[in-house]
PATORNU-30127 format. One record per residue (C-alpha): residue number from 1; x, y, z. Coordinates in nm, 2 decimals. Example, Ala and Ser with C-alpha at 12.3 -4.5 7.8 and 13.67 -1.06 7.14 Angstrom:
REM residues 2
num_px_py_pz
1_1.23_-0.45_0.78 .
2_1.37_-0.11_0.71 .
END
This chain:
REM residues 85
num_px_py_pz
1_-3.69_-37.06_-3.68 .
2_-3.50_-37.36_-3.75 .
3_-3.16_-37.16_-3.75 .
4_-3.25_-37.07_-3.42 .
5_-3.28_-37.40_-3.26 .
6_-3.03_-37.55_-3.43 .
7_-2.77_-37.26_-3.29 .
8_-2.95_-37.32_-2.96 .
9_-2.86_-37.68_-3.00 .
10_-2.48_-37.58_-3.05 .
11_-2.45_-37.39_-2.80 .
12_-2.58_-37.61_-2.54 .
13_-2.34_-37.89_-2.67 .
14_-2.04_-37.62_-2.68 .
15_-2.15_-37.54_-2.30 .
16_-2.15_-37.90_-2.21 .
17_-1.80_-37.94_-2.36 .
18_-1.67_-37.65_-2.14 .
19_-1.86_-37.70_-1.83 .
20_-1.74_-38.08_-1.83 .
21_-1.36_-37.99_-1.88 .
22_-1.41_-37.67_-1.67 .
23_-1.48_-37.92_-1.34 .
24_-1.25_-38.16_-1.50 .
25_-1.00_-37.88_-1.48 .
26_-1.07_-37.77_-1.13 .
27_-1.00_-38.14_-1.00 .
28_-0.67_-38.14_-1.18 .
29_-0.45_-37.79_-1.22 .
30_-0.30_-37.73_-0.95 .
31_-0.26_-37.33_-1.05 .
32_-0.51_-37.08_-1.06 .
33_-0.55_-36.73_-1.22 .
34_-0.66_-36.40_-1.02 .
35_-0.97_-36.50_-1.13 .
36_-0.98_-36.86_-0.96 .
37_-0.95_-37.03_-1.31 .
38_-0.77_-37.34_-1.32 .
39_-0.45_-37.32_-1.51 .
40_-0.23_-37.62_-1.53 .
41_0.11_-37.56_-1.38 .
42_0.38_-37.89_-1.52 .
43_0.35_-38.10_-1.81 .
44_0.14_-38.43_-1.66 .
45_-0.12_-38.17_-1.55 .
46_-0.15_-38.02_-1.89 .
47_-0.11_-38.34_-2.12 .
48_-0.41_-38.48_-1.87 .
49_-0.64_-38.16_-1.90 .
50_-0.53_-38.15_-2.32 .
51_-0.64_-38.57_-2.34 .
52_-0.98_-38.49_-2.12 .
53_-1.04_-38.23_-2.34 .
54_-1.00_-38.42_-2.66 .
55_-1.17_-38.75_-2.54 .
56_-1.47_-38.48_-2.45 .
57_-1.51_-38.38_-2.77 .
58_-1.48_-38.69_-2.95 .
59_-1.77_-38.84_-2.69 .
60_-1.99_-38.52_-2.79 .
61_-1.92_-38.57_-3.16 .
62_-2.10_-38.91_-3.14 .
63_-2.30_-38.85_-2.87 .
64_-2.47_-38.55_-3.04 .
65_-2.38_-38.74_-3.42 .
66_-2.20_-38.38_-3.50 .
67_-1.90_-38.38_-3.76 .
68_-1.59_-38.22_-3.62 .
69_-1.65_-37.93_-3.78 .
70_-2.02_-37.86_-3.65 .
71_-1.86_-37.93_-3.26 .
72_-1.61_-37.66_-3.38 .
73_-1.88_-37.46_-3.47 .
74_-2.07_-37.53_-3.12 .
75_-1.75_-37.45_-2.88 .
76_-1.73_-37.11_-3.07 .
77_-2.10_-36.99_-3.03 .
78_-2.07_-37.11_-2.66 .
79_-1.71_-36.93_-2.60 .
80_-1.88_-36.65_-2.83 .
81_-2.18_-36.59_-2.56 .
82_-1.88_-36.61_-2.26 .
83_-1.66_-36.37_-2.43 .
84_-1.97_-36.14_-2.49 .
85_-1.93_-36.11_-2.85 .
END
């Protein structure tokens, strides 16, 4: 049972990362895949969506108290349940 919620816990955090730099993103990129992702297009756009990303992470880290290695852990079971696998 504890296994459980501590995935659970994870994954939420690992969500929260990529829902905050997904609308991060969206405000950003200028591009867009078919599917209405946004993709930056020029170097300012992508070293501003690559430092947003990084500062997001280090904020969950010690928000959440997680080594870099469990927030590693947490982004793949969140991109895991996205991907379907």
């Amino acid at each position: 049972m504890d296994q459980t919620r501590e995935t659970n816990r994870l994954r939420s955090i690992g969500e929260e990362y990529y829902n905050t730099c997904f609308e991060y993103d969206l405000t950003v990129c200028s591009g867009r895949t078919k599917e209405g992702k946004p993709v930056p297009i020029d170097d300012g756009e992508r070293i501003r969506v690559k430092d947003h990303a990084y500062r997001i992470f280090q904020k969950l880290c010690a928000k959440h108290q997680l080594s870099n290695k469990l927030m590693m852990k947490a982004l793949r079971y969140a991109r895991r349940d996205e991907n379907g696998f």
